[in-house]
C-alpha distance (Angstrom), angle and dihedral (degrees) to the residues before:
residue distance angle dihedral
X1 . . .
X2 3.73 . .
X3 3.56 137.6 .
X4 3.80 128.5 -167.4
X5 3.69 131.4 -166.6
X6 3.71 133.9 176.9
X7 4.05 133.1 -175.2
X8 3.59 128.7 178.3
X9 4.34 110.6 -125.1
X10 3.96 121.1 -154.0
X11 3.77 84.0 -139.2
X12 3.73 137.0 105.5
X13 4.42 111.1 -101.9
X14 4.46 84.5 -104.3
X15 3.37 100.0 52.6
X16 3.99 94.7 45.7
X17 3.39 84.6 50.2
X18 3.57 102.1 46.1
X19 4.47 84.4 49.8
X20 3.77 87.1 57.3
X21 3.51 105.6 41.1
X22 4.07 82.3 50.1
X23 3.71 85.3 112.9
X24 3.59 99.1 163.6
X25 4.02 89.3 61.3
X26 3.85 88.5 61.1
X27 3.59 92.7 47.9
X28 3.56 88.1 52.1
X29 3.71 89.1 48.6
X30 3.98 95.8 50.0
X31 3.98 86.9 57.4
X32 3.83 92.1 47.7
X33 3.65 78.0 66.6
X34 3.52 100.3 45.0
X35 4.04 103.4 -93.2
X36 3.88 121.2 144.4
X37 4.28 94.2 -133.4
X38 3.90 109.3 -171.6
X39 3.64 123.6 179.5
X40 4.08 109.3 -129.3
X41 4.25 92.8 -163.3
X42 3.88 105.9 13.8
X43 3.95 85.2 -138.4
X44 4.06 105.4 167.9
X45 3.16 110.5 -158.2
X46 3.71 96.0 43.9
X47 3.82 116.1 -108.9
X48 3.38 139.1 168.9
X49 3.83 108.4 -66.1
X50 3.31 91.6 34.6
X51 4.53 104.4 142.2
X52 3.44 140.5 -166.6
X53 3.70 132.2 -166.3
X54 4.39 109.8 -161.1
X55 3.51 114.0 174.7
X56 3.71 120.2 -167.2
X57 3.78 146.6 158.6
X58 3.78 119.5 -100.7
X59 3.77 126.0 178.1
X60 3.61 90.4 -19.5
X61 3.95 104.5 -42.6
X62 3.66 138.0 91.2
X63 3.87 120.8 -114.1
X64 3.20 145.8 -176.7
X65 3.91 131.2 -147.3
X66 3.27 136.6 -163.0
X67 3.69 140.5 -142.4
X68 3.51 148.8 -167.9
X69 3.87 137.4 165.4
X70 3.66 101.0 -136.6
X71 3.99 102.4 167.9
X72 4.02 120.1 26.3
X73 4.08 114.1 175.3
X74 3.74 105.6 162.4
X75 3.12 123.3 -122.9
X76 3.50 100.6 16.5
X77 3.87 114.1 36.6
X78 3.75 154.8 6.9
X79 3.65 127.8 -175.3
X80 4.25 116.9 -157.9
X81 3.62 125.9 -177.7
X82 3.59 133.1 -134.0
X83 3.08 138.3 -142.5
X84 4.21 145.8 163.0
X85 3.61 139.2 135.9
X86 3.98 113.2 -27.2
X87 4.33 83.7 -24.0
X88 3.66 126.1 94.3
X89 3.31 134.3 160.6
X90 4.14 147.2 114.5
X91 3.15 158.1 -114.9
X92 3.60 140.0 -123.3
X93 4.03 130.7 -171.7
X94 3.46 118.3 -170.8
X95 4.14 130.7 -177.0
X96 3.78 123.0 -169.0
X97 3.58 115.4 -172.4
X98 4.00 112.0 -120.7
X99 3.97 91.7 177.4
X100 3.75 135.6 -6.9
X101 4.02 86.1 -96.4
X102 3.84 100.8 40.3
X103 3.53 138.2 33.1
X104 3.96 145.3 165.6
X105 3.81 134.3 -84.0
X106 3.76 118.0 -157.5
X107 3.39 116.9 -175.6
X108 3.81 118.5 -165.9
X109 4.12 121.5 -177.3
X110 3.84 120.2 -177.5
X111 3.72 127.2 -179.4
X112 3.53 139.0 -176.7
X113 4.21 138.5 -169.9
X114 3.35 119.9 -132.2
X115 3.52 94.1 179.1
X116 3.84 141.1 32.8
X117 3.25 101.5 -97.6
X118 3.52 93.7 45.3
X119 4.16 91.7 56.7
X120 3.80 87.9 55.0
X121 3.92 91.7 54.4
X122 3.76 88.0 44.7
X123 3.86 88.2 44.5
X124 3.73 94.7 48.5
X125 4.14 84.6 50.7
X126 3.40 89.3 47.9
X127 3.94 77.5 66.5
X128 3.32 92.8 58.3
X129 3.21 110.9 33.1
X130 3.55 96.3 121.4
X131 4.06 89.7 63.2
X132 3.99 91.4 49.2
X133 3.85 92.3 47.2
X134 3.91 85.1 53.4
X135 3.67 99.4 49.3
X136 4.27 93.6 45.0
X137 4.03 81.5 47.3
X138 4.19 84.7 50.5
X139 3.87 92.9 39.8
X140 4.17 87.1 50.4
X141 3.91 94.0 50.7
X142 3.95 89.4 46.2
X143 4.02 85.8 50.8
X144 4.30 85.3 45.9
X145 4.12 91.7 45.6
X146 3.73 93.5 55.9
X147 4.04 98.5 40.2
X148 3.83 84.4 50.2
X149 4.33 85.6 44.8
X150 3.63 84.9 54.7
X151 3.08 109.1 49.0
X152 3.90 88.8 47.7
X153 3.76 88.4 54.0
X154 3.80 82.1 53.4
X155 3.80 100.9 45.4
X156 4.22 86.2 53.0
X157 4.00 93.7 43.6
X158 4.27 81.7 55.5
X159 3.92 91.6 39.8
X160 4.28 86.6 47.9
X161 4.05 109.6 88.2
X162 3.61 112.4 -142.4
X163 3.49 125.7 -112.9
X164 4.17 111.0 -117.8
């Protein structure tokens, strides 16, 4: 099953890039919502390699995911691999420049059962698939909104004069 998403950003290619590469954000974010994120390599800067372990509860049972960063090509793409019980899969983010002020996020997720009961959880998001394509196209503007608020925060920080 795959699912693709794409969102135009008022941002240059780098600082998209930099925003969703910000990995430590997102592992921030997964414990907000009560996640257990743990680093398998400690690499900082990201590089290929780089791992995380998240566990989490979903409909009623703990699990544990797995990740790796398998392809990292600043500024333009990273690949990361997936993988938990009988499902594996990736993930691939892609930005193409469109001007040197805005570019393009693609978003690309792929998954794939390895066992039976992982083809009828695919199957039944097969289902929806419409609903989870939505919510990555929501999650992608909300990542686009607050690039754009930064950099406006930026622009009037550069447009303040200092005091002195």
């Amino acid at each position: 099953m795959k699912i693709v998403a794409r969102q135009d950003i008022d941002a240059p290619v780098e600082d998209a890039f930099a925003r969703i590469t910000d990995f430590r954000s997102f592992e921030r974010a997964a414990m907000r919502r009560g996640a257990q994120v743990r680093r398998s390599d400690g690499a900082d800067p990201p590089q290929v390699g780089a791992g995380w372990e998240v566990s989490f509860r979903y409909r009623g049972r703990a699990r544990l995911l797995r990740l790796t960063l398998s392809r990292f090509e600043p500024p333009e793409m990273f690949l990361s691999q997936m993988q938990t019980e009988g499902l594996e899969g990736q993930c691939l983010a892609e930005l193409t420049a469109l001007s040197p002020s805005r570019c393009r996020l693609r978003v690309e997720i792929e998954l794939r059962p390895r066992t039976l009961a992982a083809r009828l959880l695919v199957q039944s998001m097969k289902l929806a698939k419409g609903r989870l394509r939505k919510r990555l196209q929501e999650r992608l503007q909300d990542l686009a909104t607050g690039l754009d608020l930064n950099r406006d925060r930026k622009a009037a920080r550069r447009r303040t004069p200092r005091a002195g």
